[in-house]
N, C-alpha and C positions, 0 to 999 in steps of 0.2 A: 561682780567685777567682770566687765565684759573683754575680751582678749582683742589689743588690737596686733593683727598679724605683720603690719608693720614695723613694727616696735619688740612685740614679744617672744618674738622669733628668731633665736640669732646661733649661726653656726658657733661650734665648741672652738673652734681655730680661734674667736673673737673674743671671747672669756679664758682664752690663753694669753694673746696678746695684752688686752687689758681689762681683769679683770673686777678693780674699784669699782672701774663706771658702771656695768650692771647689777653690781652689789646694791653700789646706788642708787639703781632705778629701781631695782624692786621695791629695797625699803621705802623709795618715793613713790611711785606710782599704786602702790600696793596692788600689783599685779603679778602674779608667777609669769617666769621666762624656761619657753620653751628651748631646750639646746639642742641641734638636730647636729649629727655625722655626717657626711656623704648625701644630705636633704630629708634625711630619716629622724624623726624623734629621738632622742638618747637619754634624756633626765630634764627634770623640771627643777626649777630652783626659783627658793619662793624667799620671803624674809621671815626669819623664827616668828615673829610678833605674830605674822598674819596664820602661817601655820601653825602655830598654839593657839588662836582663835578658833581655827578651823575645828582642828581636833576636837576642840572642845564643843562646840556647835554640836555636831554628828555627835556625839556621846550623848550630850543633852538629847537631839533627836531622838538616837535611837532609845530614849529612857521614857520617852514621851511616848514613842510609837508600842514599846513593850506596854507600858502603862493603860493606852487604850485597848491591845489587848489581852491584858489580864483582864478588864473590866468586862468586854463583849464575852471573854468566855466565862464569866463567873467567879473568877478569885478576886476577889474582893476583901476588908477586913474594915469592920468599923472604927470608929475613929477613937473610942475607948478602947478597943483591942490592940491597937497601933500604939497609943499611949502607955499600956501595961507593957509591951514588947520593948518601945525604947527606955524602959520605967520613967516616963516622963509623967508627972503629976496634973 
């Protein structure tokens, strides 16, 4: 999801005034919007769907990244071993 700064960039004064319309666009565009203070960054606001996607991505990541290495340094457990552990037959 590539950021366009024309669009995803909107002072916090503007999501006072009205703030449906970029409720709306996030969950349309599926894009996080950036809200700046004084032209400063202040909070990001994304729509729940895509941030619980996200989350969940990165958890899986980092499950995958531990996994390869547990593997490189040698904990490892056979696949019968794994079986008796969850008592799965």
């Amino acid at each position: 999801m590539k950021t366009k700064f024309s669009e995803d960039i909107i002072p916090i004064s503007d999501l006072k005034v009205n703030p449906g319309s970029i409720i709306k666009q996030v969950q349309e565009v599926h894009r996080p919007v950036l809200l700046t203070n004084r032209g400063r960054g202040v909070a990001v606001m994304q729509a729940l769907h895509d941030y619980e996607s996200d989350v969940e991505e990165r958890a899986f990541m980092k499950a995958v990244i531990k996994g390869i290495v547990d593997l490189e340094e040698g904990r490892e457990l056979s696949l019968a071993d794994v079986k008796k552990h969850l008592r799965i037959k």
